[in-house]
C-alpha positions as CSV (number, residue, x, y, z in Angstrom):
1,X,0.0,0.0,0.0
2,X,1.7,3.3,-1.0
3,X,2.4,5.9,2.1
4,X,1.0,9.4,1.4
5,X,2.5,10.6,4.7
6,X,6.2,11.5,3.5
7,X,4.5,12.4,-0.1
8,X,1.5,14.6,0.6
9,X,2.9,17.6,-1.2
10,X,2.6,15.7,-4.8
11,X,-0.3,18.3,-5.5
12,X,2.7,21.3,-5.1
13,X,4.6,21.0,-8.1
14,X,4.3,23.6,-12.0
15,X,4.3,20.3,-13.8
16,X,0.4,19.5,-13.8
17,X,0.3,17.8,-17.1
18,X,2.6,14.9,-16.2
19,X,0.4,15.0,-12.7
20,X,-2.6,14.4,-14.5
21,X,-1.0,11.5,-16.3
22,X,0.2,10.4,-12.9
23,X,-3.4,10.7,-11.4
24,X,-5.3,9.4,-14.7
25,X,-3.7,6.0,-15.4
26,X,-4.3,4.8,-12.2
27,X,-7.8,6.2,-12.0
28,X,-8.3,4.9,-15.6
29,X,-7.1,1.2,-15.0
30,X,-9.2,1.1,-11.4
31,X,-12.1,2.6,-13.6
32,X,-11.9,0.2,-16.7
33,X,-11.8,-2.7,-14.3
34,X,-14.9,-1.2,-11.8
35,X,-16.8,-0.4,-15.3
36,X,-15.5,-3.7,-17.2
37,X,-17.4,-5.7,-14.3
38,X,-20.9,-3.8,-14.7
39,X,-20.3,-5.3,-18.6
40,X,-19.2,-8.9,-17.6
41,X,-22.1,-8.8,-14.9
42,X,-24.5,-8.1,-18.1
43,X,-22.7,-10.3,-19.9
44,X,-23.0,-13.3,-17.5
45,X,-26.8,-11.9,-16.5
46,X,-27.7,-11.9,-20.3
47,X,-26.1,-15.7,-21.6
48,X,-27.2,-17.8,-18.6
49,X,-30.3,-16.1,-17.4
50,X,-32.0,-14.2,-20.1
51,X,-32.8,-11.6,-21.7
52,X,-36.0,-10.3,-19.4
53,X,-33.2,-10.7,-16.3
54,X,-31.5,-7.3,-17.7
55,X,-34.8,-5.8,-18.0
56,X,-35.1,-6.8,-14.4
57,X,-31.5,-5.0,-14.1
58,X,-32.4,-2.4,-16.4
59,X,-35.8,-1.5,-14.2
60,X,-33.7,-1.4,-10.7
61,X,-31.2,0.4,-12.1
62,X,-33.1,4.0,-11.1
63,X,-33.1,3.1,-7.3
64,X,-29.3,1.8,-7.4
65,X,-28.5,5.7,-9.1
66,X,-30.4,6.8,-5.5
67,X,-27.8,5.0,-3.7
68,X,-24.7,5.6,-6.0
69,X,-25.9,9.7,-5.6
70,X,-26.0,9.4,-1.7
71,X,-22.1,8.0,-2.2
72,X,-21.2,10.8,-4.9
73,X,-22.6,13.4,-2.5
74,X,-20.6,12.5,0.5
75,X,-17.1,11.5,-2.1
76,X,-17.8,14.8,-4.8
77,X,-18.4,17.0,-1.7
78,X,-15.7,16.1,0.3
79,X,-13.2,15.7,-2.0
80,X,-13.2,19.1,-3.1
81,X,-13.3,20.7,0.3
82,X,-10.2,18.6,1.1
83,X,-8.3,19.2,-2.0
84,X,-8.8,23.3,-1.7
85,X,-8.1,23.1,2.5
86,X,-5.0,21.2,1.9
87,X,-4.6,23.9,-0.9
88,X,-4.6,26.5,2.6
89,X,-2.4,24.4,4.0
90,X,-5.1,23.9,6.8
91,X,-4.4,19.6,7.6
92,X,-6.8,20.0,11.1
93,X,-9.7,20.8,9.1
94,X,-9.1,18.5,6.3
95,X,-8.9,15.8,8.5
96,X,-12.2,17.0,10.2
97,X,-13.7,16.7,6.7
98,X,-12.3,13.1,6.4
99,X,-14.0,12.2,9.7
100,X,-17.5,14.0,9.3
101,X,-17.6,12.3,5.8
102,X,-17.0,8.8,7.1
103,X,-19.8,9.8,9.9
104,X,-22.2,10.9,7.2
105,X,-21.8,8.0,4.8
106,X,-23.4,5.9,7.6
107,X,-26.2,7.3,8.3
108,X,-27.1,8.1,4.2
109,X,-26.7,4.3,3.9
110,X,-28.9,2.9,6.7
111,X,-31.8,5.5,5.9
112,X,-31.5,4.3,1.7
113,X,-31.9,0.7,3.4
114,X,-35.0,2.3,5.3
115,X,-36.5,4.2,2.5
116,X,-36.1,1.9,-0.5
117,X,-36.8,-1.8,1.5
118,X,-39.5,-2.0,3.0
119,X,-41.3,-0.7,-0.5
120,X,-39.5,-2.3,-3.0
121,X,-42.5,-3.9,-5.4
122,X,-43.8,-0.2,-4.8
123,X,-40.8,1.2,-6.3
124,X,-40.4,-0.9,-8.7
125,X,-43.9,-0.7,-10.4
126,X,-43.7,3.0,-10.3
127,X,-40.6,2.3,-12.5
128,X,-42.6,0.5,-15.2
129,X,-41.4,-3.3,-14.4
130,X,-43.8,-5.6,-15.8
131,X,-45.1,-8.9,-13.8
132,X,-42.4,-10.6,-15.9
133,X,-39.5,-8.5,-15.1
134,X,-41.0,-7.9,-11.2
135,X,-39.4,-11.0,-9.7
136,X,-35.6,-10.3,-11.0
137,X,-35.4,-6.5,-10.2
138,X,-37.1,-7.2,-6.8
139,X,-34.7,-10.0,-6.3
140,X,-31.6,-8.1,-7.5
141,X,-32.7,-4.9,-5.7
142,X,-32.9,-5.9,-2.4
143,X,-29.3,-7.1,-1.9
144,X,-28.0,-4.5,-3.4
145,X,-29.8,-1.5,-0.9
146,X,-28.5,-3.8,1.9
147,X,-25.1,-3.5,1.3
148,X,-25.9,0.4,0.6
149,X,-23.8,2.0,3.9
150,X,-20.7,0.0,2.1
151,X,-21.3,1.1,-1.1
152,X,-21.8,4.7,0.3
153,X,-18.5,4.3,2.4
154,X,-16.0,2.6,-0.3
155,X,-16.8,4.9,-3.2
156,X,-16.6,8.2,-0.3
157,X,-12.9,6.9,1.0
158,X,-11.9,6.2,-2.6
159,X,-12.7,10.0,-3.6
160,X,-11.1,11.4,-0.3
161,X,-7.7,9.1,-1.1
162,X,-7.8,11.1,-4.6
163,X,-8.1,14.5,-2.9
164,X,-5.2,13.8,-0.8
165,X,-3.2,12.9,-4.5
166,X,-2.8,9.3,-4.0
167,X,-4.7,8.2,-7.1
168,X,-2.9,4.7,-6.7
169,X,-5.0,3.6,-3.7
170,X,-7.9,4.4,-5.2
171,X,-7.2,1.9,-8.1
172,X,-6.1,-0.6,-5.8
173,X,-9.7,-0.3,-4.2
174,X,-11.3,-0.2,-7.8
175,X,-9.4,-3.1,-8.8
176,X,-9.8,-5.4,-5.8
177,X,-12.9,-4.8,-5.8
178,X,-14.5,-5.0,-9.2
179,X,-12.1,-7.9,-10.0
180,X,-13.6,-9.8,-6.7
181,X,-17.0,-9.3,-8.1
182,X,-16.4,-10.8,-11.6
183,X,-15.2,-13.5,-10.1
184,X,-18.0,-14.1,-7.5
185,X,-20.3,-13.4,-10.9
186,X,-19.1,-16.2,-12.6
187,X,-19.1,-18.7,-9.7
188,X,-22.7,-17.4,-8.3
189,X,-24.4,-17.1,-11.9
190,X,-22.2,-19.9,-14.0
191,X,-21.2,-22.7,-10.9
192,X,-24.0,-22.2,-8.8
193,X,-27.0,-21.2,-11.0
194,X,-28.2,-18.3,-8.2
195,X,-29.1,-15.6,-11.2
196,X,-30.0,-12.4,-10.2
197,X,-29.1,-12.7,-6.3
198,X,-25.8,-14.1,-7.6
199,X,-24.8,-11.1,-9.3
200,X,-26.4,-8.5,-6.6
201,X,-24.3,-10.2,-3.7
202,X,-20.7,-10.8,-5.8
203,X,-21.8,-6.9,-6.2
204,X,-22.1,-6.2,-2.1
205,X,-19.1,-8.5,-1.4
206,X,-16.8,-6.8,-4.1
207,X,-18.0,-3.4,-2.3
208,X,-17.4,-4.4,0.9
209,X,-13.8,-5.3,-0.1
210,X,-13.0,-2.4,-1.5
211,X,-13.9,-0.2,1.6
212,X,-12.3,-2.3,4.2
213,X,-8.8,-2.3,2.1
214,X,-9.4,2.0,2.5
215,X,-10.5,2.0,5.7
216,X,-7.4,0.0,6.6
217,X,-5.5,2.7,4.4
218,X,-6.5,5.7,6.8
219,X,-6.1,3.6,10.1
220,X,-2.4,1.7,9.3
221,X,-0.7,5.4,9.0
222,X,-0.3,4.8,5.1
223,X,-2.1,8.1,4.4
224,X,-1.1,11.6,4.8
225,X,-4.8,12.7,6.5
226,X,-5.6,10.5,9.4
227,X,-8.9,9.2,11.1
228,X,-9.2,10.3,14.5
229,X,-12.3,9.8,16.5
230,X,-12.8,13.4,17.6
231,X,-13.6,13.9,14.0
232,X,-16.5,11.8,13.7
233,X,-18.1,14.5,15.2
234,X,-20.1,16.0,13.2
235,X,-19.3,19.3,12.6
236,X,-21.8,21.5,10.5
237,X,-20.0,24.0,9.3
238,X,-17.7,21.4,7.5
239,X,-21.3,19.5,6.6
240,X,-22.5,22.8,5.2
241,X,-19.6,23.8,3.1
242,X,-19.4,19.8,1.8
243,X,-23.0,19.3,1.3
244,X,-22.8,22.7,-0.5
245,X,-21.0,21.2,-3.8
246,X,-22.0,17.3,-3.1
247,X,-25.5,18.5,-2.8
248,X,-25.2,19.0,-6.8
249,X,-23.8,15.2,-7.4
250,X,-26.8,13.9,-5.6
251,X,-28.9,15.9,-7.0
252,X,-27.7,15.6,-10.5
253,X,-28.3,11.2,-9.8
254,X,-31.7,12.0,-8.4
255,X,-32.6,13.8,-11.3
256,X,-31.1,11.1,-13.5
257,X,-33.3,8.8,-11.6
258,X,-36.4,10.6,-12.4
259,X,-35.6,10.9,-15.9
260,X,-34.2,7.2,-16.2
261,X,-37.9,6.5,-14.7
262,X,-39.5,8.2,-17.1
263,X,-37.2,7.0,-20.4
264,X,-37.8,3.5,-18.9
265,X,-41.8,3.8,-19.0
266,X,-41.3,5.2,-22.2
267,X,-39.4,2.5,-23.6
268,X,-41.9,0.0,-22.7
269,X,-44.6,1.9,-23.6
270,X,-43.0,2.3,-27.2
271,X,-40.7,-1.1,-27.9
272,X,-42.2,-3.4,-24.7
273,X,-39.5,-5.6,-22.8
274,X,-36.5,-6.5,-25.6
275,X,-36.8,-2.6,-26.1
276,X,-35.6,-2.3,-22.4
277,X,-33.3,-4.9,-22.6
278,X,-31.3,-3.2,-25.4
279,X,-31.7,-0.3,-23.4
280,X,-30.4,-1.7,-20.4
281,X,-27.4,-2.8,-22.6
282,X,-26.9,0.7,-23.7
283,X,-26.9,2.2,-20.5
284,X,-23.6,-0.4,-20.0
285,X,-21.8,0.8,-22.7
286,X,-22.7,4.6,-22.0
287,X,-20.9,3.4,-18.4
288,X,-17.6,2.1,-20.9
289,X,-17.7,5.5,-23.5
290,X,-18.3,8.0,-20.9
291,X,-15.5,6.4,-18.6
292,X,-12.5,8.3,-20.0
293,X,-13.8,12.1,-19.9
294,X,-14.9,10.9,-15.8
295,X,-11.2,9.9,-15.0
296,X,-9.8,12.8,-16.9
297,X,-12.4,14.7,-14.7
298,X,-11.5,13.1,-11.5
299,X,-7.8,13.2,-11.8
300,X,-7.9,16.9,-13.1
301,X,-10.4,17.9,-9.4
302,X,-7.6,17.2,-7.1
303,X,-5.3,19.3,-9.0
304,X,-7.3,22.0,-10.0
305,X,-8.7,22.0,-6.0
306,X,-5.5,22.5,-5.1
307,X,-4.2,25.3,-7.1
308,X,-7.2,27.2,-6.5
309,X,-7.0,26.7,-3.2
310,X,-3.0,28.5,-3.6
311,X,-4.1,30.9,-5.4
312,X,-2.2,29.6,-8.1
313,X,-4.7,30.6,-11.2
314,X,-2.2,30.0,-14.2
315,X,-1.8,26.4,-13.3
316,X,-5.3,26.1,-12.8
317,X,-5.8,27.8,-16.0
318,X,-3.4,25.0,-17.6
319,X,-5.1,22.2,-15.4
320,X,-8.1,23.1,-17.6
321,X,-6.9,23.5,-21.0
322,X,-5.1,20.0,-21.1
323,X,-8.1,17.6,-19.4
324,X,-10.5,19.5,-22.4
325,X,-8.6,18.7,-25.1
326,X,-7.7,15.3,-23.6
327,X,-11.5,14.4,-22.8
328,X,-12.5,15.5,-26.0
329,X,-10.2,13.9,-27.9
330,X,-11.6,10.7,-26.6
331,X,-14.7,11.5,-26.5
332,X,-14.6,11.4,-30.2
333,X,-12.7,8.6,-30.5
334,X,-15.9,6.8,-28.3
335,X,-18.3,8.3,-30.9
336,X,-16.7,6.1,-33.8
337,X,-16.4,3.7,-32.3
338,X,-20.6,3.6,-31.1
339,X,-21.9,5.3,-34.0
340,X,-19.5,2.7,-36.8
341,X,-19.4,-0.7,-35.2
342,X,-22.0,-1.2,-32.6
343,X,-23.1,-4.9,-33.1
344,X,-20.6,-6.7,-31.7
345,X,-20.3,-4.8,-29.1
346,X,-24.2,-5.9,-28.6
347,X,-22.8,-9.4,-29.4
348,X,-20.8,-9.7,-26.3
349,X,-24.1,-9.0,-24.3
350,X,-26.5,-11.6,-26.1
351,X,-27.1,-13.6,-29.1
352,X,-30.8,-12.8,-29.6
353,X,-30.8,-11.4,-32.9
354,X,-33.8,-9.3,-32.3
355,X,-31.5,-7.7,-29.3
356,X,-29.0,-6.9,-31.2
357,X,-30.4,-5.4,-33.9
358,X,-32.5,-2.8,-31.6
359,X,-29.4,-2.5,-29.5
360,X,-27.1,-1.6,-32.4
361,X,-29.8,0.7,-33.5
362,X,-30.5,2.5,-30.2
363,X,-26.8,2.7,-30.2
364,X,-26.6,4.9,-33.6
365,X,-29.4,7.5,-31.6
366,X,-28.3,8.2,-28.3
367,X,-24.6,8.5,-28.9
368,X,-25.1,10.9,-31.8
369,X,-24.0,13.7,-29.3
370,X,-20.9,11.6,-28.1
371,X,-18.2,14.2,-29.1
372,X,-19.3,16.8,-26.9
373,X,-20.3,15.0,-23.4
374,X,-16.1,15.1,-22.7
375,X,-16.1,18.7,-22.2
376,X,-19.3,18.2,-20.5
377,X,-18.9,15.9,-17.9
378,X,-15.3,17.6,-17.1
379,X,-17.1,20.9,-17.3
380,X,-18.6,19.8,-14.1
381,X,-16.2,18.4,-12.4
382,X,-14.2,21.9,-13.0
383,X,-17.3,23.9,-10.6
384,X,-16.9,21.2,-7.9
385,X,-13.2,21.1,-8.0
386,X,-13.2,25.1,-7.5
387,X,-16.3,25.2,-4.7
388,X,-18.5,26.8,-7.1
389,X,-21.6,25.7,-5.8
390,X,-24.1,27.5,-7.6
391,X,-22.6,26.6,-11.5
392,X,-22.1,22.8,-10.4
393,X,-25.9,22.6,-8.9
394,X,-27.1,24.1,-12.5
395,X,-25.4,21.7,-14.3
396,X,-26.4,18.8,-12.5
397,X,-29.7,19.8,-12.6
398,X,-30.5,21.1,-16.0
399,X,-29.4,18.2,-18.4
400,X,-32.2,15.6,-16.5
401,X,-34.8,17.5,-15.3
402,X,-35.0,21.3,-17.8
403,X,-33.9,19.6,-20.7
404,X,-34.1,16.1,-20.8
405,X,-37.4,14.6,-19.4
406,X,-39.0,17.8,-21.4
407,X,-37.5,16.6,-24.8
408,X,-38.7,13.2,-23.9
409,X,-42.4,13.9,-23.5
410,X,-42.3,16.0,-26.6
411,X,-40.5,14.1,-28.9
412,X,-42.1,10.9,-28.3
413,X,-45.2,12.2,-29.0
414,X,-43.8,12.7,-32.7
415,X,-41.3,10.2,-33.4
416,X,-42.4,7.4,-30.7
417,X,-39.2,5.3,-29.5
418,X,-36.8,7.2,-31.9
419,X,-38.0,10.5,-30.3
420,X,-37.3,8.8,-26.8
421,X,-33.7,8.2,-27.7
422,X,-33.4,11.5,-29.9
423,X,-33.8,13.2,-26.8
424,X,-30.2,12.5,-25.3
425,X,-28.5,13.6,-27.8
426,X,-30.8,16.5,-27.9
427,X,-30.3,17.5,-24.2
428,X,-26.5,17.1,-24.4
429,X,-26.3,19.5,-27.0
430,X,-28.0,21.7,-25.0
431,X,-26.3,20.9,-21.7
432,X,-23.0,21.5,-23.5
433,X,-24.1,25.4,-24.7
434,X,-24.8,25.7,-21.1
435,X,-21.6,24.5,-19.7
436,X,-19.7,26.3,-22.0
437,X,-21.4,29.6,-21.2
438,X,-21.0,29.2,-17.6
439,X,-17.3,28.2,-17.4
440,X,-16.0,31.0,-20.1
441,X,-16.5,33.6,-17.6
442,X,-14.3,31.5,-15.0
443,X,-11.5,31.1,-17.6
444,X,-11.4,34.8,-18.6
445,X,-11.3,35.7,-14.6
446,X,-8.5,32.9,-14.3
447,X,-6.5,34.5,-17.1
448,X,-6.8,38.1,-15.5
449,X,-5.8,36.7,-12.2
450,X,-3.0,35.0,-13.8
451,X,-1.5,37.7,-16.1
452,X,-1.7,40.3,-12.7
453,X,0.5,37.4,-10.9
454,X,2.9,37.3,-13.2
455,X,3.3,41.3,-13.6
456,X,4.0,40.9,-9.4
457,X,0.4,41.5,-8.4
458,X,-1.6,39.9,-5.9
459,X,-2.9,37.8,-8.5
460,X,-6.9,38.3,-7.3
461,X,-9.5,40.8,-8.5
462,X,-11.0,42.0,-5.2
463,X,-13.6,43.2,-7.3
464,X,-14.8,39.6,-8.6
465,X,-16.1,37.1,-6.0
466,X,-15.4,34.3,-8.4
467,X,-11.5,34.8,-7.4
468,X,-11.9,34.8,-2.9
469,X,-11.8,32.0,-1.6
470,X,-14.5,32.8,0.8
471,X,-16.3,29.4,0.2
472,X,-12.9,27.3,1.4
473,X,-13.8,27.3,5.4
C-alpha cells in the first residue's frame, strides 16, 4: 500500500500535465476494471439467465442511481473541500472533513436501506417493471440496498484518497474490488445457477472489499490525513460547506433517476421488454464511453482543487486547458467507435438477434452527441473542483430535469421510440451550450488573475467574488 505521509505535497509541483497522467492512469485502469465488471455482470446476467433478467437489471437500475448519488454526495463533496483546505495548508480541518464524511456516509446508507426496502414492489412498479420482469429486479434490488452504507463508504474513501493525491489507492480499491466481483459473478451465476441474487451479492461483497482495504489505508498510518475519532463528530460547518457542492452530485443522480424513470416507462410503452433490454445494454456501454472524460475529470479535481485553493490561477488555468482537449479527444474517439461498429459490441451481451439489432440501433441515436459530453462531464467536475456551488448545482440539474425529461415527453409524441432516444443527444447538446457559457467567464477571470500574478500582483481581482476564496472554510 503506498504511504501518502512522506509524499502529501505531490499536488505542489508547475508540472500539472505529467500530474494528470500520474493521477489518470491509475484512475483509468481502477475505472476500466470497476466499469468492465458492470459489462461482464451483463454479460454473464444476459447468456445464462436471459434476456428479461437485464430488463429486471435495467428497471432497478433507477433506485441503485439513489444509492450511488447518496455516495457521490458525500465522495464529490468532500473531495473538493479537502483538495482546496489542503490547498490553505489547513491539515486539522481536512482531517475534520475526512471524519465527518465517514460519519455521514453511515447514516445516508442505513436511511437508503430504510427508504427503499420495506417498498421495494412499490418502487419498482412505479418504475414501469412488468409482472415478468418484477421478480428479477425485486430479487436483484434488495441485496444491493442492503449493502448500501458499504457502497456509500467505499466509493466516499476512494474520492477522499484522490483528494489527498494518492490516485494509486484508489485503483487498488477499484481493482480489488471489481475484480472480486467478476469473479464471484461467474461462480454465483455460472457454478452455482443463483441468477440475479448471484450477481447482486458478488456486487455487495466486491463493495465491501473495496472499503475495508481503505479504511485500513486511513487507520495503518499509510495516508497523509488521518482518522481520529474526535472527528466523527459532526461538525456543521464542515457538513455545510461539503454538502454545499456534493448537494449538486446527488442531486444531479436523483434527477437522472427521475428521468431514467420516465425514459424506462417510455421504452416499454413504445418497444415493450426486448426494447428495455437493449436499453439496459446501452446504459452499459454509456458506463464504458463515458468512462475516460470521468477519470480525466477526477484526476484533473484534485489538481485544479489544489491550485485554486494556492491561489495559483495560471496552473489552474493550464489544469483546464489540457483535461478538455484530452476528454474531448476521446470523447470522439468513443463516438466512432458507437456510432460505426456497434453490433458486436451488442454481441458480447447476447445472441438474440432481435436484441441486437435494436441495440445496435438505439446505439446509432443516443450517442449521436458523443463528441461533446467530454467537455461536459469535465465541465462539471471543473465547478466542484473550485467550490463553485451555484454553477455545479445548475449543471447537475439542468441536463435531467429542464432539458431532458421535457424533450422526452415531446418528442415521443412525434417520433415514438426514436423521439425517446433523440432526446439524449438533444439534451446534451443543449447541456454543452450551457456548460460552455458558464465556465467561459471563470477562464477569462483565471487568465486576468493569472497575467496580474505574473506582472507581481496579488494575482486576485478583489472586485470579482469568483477569485476569494470565501467558500474554502
Amino acid at each position: 500500500m503506498q504511504s501518502q505521509t512522506q509524499n502529501h505535497n505531490i499536488l505542489d509541483t508547475d508540472r500539472v500535465g505529467w500530474l494528470l497522467v500520474k493521477l489518470t492512469t491509475p484512475a483509468f485502469f481502477g475505472m476500466f476494471v470497476q466499469t468492465l465488471y458492470n459489462i461482464v455482470n451483463t454479460i454473464f446476467i444476459g447468456h445464462f439467465v436471459g434476456t428479461l433478467a437485464i430488463a429486471g437489471l435495467s428497471i432497478a437500475f433507477p433506485l441503485q442511481m439513489l444509492v450511488m448519488g447518496l455516495s457521490m454526495m458525500v465522495g464529490m463533496g468532500g473531495a473538493s473541500l479537502l483538495s482546496r483546505l489542503l490547498g490553505t495548508g489547513d491539515k486539522e480541518r481536512a482531517e475534520l472533513a475526512l471524519g465527518n464524511g465517514i460519519s455521514v456516509g453511515i447514516v445516508l446508507g442505513v436511511l437508503a436501506m430504510v427508504a427503499i426496502l420495506p417498498f421495494v414492489d412499490f418502487w419498482l412498479k412505479l418504475i414501469g417493471a412488468s409482472e415478468a420482469v418484477l421478480p428479477y429486479a425485486r430479487e436483484y434490488l434488495i441485496i444491493i440496498v442492503i449493502g448500501s452504507v458499504f457502497n456509500i463508504l467505499a466509493m466516499a474513501l476512494l474520492s477522499f484518497a484522490r483528494a489527498e493525491g494518492n490516485a494509486r489507492v484508489g485503483m487498488t480499491a477499484m481493482i480489488l474490488g471489481a475484480g472480486l466481483n467478476i469473479i464471484l459473478d461467474a461462480i454465483f451465476i455460472i457454478v452455482l445457477h443463483m441468477g440475479v441474487r448471484g450477481a447482486a451479492m458478488g456486487t455487495v461483497i466486491g463493495q465491501t472489499v473495496s472499503m475495508i482495504y481503505l479504511l485500513t489505508y486511513y487507520l495503518t498510518g499509510s495516508s497523509y490525513l488521518k482518522i481520529r475519532l474526535k472527528n466523527l463528530r459532526p461538525d456543521f460547518s464542515i457538513l455545510k460547506a461539503m454538502f454545499a457542492i456534493g448537494v449538486a452530485s446527488f442531486v444531479q443522480t436523483i434527477a437522472g433517476s427521475l428521468s431514467a424513470m420516465l425514459l424506462i416507462n417510455m421504452v416499454v410503452r413504445y418497444g415493450g421488454d426486448i426494447a428495455l433490454s437493449a436499453f439496459g445494454i446501452i446504459q452499459r456501454i454509456m458506463m464504458f464511453a463515458m468512462m475516460p472524460a470521468m477519470v480525466i475529470g477526477q484526476g484533473s479535481q484534485p489538481i485544479l482543487g489544489y491550485n485554486y485553493g494556492a491561489k495559483r490561477y495560471n496552473l489552474a488555468l493550464k489544469t483546464i486547458i489540457i483535461a478538455a482537449i484530452s476528454s474531448t479527444s476521446l470523447s470522439v474517439f468513443c463516438f466512432a467507435v458507437l456510432y460505426l461498429i456497434p453490433e458486436p459490441l451488442m454481441k458480447i451481451f447476447s445472441n438474440d438477434t432481435e436484441l441486437v439489432s435494436m441495440g445496435a440501433y438505439v446505439s446509432r441515436l443516443i450517442f449521436l452527441s458523443m463528441p461533446l459530453m467530454g467537455f461536459v462531464m469535465l465541465g462539471q467536475t471543473m465547478f466542484q473542483a473550485i467550490g463553485k456551488a451555484l454553477q455545479s448545482f445548475i449543471t447537475a440539474v439542468v441536463r435531467p430535469v429542464v432539458f431532458l425529461i421535457p424533450l422526452v415527453l415531446i418528442m415521443s409524441r412525434f417520433w415514438q421510440l426514436d423521439g425517446v432516444f433523440l432526446s439524449f443527444p438533444a439534451s446534451d447538446a443543449l447541456t454543452f451550450l450551457l456548460v460552455v457559457g458558464l465556465l467561459s467567464p471563470i477562464i477569462s477571470r483565471f487568465r486576468k488573475a493569472a497575467a496580474a500574478q505574473k506582472q507581481g500582483e496579488m494575482g486576485t481581482l478583489p472586485s470579482d467574488p469568483l477569485l476569494k476564496t470565501t467558500e474554502t472554510p
